[in-house]
N, C-alpha and C positions, 0 to 999 in steps of 0.2 A: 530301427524303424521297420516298421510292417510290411509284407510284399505289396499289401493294397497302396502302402504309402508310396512304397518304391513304384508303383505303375502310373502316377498320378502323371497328368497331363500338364507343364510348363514349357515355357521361352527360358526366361533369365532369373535370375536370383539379383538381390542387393541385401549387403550386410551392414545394419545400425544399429549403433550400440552394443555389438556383439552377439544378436538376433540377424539371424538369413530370413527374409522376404521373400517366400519362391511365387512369381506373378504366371500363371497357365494362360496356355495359349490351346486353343486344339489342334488337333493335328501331330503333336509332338509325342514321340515314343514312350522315352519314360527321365527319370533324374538321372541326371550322369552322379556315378559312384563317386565321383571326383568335391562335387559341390555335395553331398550326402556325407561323405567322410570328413570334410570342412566344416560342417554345419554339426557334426556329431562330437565334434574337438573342439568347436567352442563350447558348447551346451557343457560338456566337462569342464571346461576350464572356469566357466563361471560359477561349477560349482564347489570345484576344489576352492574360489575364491569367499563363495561365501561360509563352505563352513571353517579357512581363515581367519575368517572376519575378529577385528575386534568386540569387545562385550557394545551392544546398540545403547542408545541416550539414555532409555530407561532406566537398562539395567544397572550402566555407572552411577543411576542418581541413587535409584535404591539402596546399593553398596554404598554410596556415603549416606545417604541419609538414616543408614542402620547404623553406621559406625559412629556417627554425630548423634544419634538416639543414643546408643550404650554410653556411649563418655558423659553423656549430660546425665543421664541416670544414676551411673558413679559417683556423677560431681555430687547429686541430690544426697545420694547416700552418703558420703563424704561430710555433711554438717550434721552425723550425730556422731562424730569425733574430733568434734573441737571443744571439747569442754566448754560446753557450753559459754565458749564468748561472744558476747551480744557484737560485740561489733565485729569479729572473724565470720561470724553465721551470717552475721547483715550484707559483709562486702561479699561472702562465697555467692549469699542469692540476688544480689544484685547482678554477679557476673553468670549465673547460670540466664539470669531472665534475660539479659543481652545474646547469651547463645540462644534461647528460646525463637528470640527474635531473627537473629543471622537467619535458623533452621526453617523458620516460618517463610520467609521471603528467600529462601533458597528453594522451596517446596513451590511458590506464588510463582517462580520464574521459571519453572521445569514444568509446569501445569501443562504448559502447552504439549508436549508430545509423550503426555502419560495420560492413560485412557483413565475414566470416572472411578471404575473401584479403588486405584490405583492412591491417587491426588484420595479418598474416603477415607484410604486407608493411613497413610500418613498424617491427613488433620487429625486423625481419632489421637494417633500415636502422640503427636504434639500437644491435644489438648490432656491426655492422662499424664504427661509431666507435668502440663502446666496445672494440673491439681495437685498433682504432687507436692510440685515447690510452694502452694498454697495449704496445705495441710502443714508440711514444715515448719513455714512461715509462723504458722497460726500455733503450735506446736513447742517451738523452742524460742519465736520471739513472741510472747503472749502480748497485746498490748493494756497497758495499764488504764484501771478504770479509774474514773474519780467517784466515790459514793463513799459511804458509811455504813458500818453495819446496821440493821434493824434491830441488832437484838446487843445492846450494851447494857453492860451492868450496871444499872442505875448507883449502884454501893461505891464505884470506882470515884477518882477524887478527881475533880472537877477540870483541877490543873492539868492530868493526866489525857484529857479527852481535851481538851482547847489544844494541846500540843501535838497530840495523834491529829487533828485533821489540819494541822498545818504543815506539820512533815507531808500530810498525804497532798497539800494544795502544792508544796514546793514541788515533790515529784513528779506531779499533772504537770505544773509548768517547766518542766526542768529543760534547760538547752539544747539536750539531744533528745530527746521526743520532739519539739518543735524543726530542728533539722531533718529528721526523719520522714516528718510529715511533707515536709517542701521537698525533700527530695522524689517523695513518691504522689509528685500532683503536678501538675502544668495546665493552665489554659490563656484565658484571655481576660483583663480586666482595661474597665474605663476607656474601648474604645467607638469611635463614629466612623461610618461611613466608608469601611475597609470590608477588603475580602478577608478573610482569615481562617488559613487551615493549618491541623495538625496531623503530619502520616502516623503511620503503625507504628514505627519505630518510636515515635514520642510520645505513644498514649498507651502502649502495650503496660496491664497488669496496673496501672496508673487510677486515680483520682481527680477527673479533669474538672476545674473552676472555671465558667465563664460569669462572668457579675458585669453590670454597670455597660450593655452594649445598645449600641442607638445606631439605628441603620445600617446593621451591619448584615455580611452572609458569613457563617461559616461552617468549614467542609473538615469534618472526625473520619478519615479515612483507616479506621484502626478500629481494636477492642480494647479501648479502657476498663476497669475495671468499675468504677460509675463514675456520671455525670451529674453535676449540680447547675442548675442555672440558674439566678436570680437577676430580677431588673434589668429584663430584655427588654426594648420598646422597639418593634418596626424591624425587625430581624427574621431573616431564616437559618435557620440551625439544623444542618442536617448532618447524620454521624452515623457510622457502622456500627454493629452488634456491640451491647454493652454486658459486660458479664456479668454483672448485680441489676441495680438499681438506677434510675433517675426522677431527680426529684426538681420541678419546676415551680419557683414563687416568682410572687411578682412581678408578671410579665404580661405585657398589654400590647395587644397587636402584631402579635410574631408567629410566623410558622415555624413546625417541628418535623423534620420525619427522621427517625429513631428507634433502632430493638432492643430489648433491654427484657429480664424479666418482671420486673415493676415500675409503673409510672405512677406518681406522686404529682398532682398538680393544686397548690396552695397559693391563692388571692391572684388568682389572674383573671384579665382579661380580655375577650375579642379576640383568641385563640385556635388556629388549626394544628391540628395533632394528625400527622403519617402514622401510624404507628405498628408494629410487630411485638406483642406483648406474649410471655406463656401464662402470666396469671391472672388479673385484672387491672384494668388502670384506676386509678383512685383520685377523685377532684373535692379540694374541698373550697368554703368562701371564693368559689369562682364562677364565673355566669359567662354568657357567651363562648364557651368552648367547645369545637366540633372535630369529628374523629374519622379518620380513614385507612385502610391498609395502605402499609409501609411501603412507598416505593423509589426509594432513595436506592440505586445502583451503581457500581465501582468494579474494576477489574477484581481485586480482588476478596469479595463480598464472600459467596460459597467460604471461602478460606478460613473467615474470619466470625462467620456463624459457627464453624464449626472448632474454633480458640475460645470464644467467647462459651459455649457449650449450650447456644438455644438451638430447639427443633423449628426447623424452616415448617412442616407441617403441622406446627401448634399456635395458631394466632388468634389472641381474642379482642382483636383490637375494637370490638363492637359490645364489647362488656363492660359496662363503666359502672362505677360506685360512685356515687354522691353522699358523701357525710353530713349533707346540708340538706337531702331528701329522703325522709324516713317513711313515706309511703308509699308498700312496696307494689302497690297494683297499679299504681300511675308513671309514666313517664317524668324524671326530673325535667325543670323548664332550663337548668341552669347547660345541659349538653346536649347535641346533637351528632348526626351522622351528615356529613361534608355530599349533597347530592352531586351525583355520576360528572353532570354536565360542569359543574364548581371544581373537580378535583384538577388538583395542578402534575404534572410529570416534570420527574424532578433528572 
């Protein structure tokens, strides 16, 4: 301490927390060396403690959340040596996209006491596996088309060609493609007058079906992969970032709010649309449909824009196509925009 500080004018000291309080009074000569040398022995001691210290929250999350990055990246790499077996490659990314998810909701739960580039930096990292494991996907398990060539040899014998597209209709149909598909979709069918929600965990990288719902709400707190709706009547449907597409038919008198980067909307109507688009929404054979930005909110939202892979600052939720309005200097009659005092918060 400085001799100005040793001259300083107190009464008494009080020590909290391992910090001296010195309270001045005037009149008084100067610090007794005694409470100076006390006060100089703590301020050490607190500091031999904190460099100590164990690594702070942060930094244990990082160190796992690095080591939990490199293992799932191995794992990725990992299914281009299994010879190519469809169902060894299917079950490895099935269990990497369950880590995906652990890693995701272990990142959702440490958000709190990691600053914003931090939580940026880690969604990024999460979402480049999870393209990853969709490049692979797309990669080593192709999914099989049903079609025909365009260009067959008319010369070929007749029999030849009635028997090529039934091998190709039994392999469309075949029992594990149709397992396949079930295992990678969940939603909701044929219900009334329920809440109904599905978290992250159950919609991650998913195909989510809602069909046949009548008064109903429900809460997509996750990034499926896309959503389908069809024959909603008297419902609201509200869901977190979708990483494709959704497509909405026939559906009359229901609210949406929903990110996605395309909206599809086919024979609805009497329709509000939330919406966070990057590209445009698309209505067709539908009337009465009105449109507003997206503001469906959840803890972990930020998170899951950033899994799903849309830009929070790209939204054109006021750019609508009508395939049933082909003139392009007039306003279609069949959409609108939801006015200020109408919007609902969700």
């Amino acid at each position: 301490m400085s001799s100005i500080g040793r001259t300083l004018l107190f009464s008494t000291a009080i020590v909290i927390s391992g910090f001296t309080l010195l309270y001045f009074i005037p009149g008084t000569d100067k610090i007794p060396e005694s409470l100076l040398k006390r006060n100089e022995e703590r301020q050490e001691l607190l500091k031999k403690k904190e460099e100590n210290a164990g690594p702070s929250q942060a930094e244990a999350f990082k160190t796992a959340f690095k080591e939990k990055q490199l293992e799932i990246d191995e794992a990725l790499n990992s299914c281009h040596h299994l010879d190519g077996d469809r169902n060894k490659i299917a079950e490895r990314l099935n269990e990497i996209s369950r880590e995906l998810n652990i890693l995701s909701k272990f990142l959702s739960a440490s958000s709190m006491f990691l600053v914003a580039y931090d939580v940026k930096i880690c969604t990024k990292g999460i979402q480049q596996l999870h393209d990853k494991m969709v490049d692979i996907e797309a990669a080593l398990l192709p999914k099989k088309k049903f079609g025909f060539s365009s260009r067959i040899d008319k010369k070929k014998d007749n029999n030849k060609i009635i028997k090529d597209e039934i091998d190709t209709t039994e392999n469309k149909c075949s029992p594990k493609i149709t397992i396949k598909r079930a295992s990678n979709s969940c939603g909701f069918t044929s219900r009334s007058n329920e809440e109904l929600s599905l978290p992250h965990e159950e919609v991650f990288n998913k195909d989510v079906l809602l069909s046949d719902l009548n008064s109903c709400i429900v809460f997509i707190r996750g990034t499926p992969n896309t959503i389908h709706v069809v024959s909603s009547i008297k419902c609201k449907i509200l869901t977190g970032p979708v990483a494709t597409s959704v497509l909405v038919d026939t559906c009359t008198d229901t609210t949406f709010s929903m990110a996605c980067q395309q909206l599809r909307v086919h024979n609805t109507l009497n329709c509000d649309f939330y919406i966070h688009v990057t590209t445009k929404a698309i209505i067709e054979d539908s009337q009465r449909v009105r449109f507003a930005p997206y503001n469906f909110y959840y803890p972990d939202l930020d998170i899951h824009f950033g899994l799903a892979g849309l830009k929070r600052d790209r939204n054109n939720w006021q750019q609508v196509d009508d395939f049933n309005w082909l003139v392009s200097n007039k306003q279609s009659p069949n959409w609108s925009l939801i006015p200020m005092e109408e919007r609902i918060k969700f």
